[in-house]
N, C-alpha and C positions, 0 to 999 in steps of 0.2 A: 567558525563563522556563525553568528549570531543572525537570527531574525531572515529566514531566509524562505520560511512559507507563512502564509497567514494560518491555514491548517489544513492536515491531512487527515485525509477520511477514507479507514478501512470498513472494508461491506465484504462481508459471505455468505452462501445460503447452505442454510442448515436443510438437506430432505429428508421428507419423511420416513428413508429407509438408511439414515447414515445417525450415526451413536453422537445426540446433543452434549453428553456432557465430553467426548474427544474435541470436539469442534469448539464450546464455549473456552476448552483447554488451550486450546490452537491459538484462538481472538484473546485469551489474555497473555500468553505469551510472544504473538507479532505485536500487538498494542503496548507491550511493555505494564498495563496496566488493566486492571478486575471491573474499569467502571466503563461498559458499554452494553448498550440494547439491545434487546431483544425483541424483535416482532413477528407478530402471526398471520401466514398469510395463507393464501391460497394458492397452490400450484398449477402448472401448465394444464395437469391431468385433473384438476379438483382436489387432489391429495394434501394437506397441510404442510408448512414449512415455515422453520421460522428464519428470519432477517437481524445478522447478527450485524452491528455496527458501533465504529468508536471514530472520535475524533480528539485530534491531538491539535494542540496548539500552543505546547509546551515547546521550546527551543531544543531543549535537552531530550525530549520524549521523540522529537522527528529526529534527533540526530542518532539517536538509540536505534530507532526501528530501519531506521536505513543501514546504520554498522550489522544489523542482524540479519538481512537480507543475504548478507557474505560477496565475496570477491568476484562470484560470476556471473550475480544478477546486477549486481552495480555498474561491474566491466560492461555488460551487456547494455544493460541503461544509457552510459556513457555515450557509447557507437551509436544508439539509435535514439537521442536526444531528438534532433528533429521531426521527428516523425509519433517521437512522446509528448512534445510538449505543441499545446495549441496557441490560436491566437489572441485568445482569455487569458494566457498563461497559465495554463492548468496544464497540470502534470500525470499520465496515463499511464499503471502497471498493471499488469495480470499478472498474480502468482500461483502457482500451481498448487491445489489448495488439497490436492492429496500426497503429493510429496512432501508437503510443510506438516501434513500429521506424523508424518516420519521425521519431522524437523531438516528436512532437507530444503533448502529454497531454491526455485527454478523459477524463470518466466517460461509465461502460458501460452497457448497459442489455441488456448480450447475453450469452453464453456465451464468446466468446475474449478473454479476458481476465487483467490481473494481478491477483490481490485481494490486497489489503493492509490487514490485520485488527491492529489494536492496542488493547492493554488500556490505560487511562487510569489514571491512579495519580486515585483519589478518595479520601478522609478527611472525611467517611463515604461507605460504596462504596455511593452512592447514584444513581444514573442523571442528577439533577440537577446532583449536584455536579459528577459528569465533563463535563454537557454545557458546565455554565460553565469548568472547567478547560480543556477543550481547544476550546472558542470563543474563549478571552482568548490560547492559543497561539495559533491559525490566524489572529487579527486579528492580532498581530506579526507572525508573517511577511509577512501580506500586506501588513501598511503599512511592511513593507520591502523589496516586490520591485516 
């Protein structure tokens, strides 16, 4: 299934006490791709941190990074569509963004985390239609991995 987000946009925070170049490692292999930003910020405590971010809007690039999510975070997606997807039709994950350094992926239920937020192409931009639109995606991939 073709054309089924406008684009998704992964963000994580790199701190000042966690190894930048595991993490920029992390953001190029969930992005499938090397080309995303970097920004310097200010943390909670003063302490610096940087704002690791990419976006996809390649057809092929979203459908990659959701087949790499694997079988439990997608199943899990599936079950809790409604309550992921808003009335923008935007689409709401937390990945557990220290398990994924272990290349393990999990949904999060914490603060250290990747989020990855994607607008759902709906015609009509209705909350329904995207949940059916990207239900009918995430069961392809999963009944291909």
């Amino acid at each position: 299934m073709a054309g089924v987000f406008h684009w998704v946009r992964i963000m994580l925070f790199c701190y000042a006490t966690e190894d930048q170049e595991k993490l920029h490692d992390l953001m190029t292999r969930i992005s499938g791709t090397g080309d995303f930003n970097a920004e310097i910020s200010d943390g909670h405590h003063g302490n610096q941190m940087v704002i690791l971010s990419a976006e996809l809007k390649n057809d092929r690039e979203c459908r990659e990074l959701f087949g790499r999510l694997g079988k439990d975070v997608l199943s899990y997606l599936l079950s809790d569509l409604d309550n992921r997807v808003d009335d923008d039709c935007v689409l709401y994950l937390r990945v557990d963004k220290q398990a994924a350094v272990l290349e393990r992926y999990e949904v999060a239920h914490h603060g250290d985390v990747i989020s990855i937020t994607s607008k759902i192409v709906s015609h009509p931009a209705k909350k329904e239609t995207a949940v059916r639109n990207v239900k009918e995606f995430l069961e392809k991939i999963l009944g291909s991995l």
